[in-house]
Kinemage of the C-alpha trace (Angstrom):
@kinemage 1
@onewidth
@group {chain A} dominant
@subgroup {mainchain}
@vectorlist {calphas} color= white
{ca unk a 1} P 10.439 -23.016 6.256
{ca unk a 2} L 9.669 -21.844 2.745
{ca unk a 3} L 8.235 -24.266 0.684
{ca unk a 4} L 9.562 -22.803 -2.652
{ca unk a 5} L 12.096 -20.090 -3.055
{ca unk a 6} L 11.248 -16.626 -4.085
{ca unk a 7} L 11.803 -16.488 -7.621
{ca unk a 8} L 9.126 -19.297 -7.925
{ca unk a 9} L 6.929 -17.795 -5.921
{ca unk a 10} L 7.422 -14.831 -8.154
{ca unk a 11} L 6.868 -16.212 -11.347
{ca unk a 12} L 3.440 -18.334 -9.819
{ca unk a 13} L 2.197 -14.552 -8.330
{ca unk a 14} L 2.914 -13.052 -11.679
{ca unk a 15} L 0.751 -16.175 -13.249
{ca unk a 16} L -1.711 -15.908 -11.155
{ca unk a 17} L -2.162 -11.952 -12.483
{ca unk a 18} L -2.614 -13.356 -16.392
{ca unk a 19} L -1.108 -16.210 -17.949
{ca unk a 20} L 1.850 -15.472 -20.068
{ca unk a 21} L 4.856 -16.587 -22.075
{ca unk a 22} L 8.435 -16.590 -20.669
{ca unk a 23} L 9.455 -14.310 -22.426
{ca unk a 24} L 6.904 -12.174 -20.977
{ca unk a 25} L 7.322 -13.347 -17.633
{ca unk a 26} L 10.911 -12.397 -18.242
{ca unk a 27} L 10.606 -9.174 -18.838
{ca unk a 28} L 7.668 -8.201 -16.325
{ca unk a 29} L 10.061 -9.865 -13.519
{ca unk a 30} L 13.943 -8.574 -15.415
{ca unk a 31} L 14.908 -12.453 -15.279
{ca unk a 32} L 17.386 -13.921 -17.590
{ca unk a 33} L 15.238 -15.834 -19.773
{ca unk a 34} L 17.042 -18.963 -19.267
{ca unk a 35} L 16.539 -18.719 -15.468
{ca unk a 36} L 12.588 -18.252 -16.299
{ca unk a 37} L 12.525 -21.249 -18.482
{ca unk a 38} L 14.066 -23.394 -15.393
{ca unk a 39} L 12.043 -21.976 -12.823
{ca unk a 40} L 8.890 -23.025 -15.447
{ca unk a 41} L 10.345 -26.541 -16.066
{ca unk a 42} L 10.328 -27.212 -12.310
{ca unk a 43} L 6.913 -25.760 -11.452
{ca unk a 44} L 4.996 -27.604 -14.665
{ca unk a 45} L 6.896 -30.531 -12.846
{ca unk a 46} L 5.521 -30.310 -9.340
{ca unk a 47} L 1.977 -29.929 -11.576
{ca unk a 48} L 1.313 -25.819 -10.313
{ca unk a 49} L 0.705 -24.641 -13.761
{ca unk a 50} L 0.310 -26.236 -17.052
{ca unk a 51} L 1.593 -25.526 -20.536
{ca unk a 52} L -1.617 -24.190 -23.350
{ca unk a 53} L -0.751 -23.176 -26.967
{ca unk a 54} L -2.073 -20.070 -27.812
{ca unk a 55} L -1.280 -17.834 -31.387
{ca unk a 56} L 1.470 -20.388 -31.614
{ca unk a 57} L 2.922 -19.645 -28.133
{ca unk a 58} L 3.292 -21.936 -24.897
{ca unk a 59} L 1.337 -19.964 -22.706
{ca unk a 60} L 1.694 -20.823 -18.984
{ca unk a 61} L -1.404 -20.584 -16.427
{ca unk a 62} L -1.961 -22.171 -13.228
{ca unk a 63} L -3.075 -25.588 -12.710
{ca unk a 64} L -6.239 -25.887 -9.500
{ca unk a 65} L -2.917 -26.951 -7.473
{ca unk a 66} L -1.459 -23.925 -7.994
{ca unk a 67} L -4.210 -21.700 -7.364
{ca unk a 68} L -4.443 -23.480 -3.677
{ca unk a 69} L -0.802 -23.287 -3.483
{ca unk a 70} L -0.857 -19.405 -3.874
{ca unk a 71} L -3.585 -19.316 -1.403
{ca unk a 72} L -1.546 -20.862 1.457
{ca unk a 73} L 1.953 -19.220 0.449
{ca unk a 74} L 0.262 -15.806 0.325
């Protein structure tokens, strides 16, 4: 049973390498950006990363949940 489906877990692995914009995200992972944006939505939701303003940008990082999360979906 997978706890959260692969694109998720794509986008939290890819946060986990260096925080980073969506549009960034989008582009290291070819997403459509809109699809990224959801994906973010629902993870800053379930509290596994968190939102940071940086240069003017919303810059996404994990939260301490989801650094254990990646730990026990790895």
């Amino acid at each position: 049973m997978e706890l959260i489906g692969s694109t998720k877990k794509r986008i939290l692995l890819e946060i986990a390498k260096r925080p980073s914009h969506g549009y960034q995200l989008a582009l290291s992972l070819t997403l459509p950006l809109s699809t990224v944006y959801g994906h973010l939505s629902d993870l800053h939701k379930l509290g596994l990363i968190e939102k940071k303003i940086r240069n003017r940008q919303i810059i996404y990082d994990l939260t301490e949940k989801g650094k254990t999360f990646i730990k026990m979906i790895q």
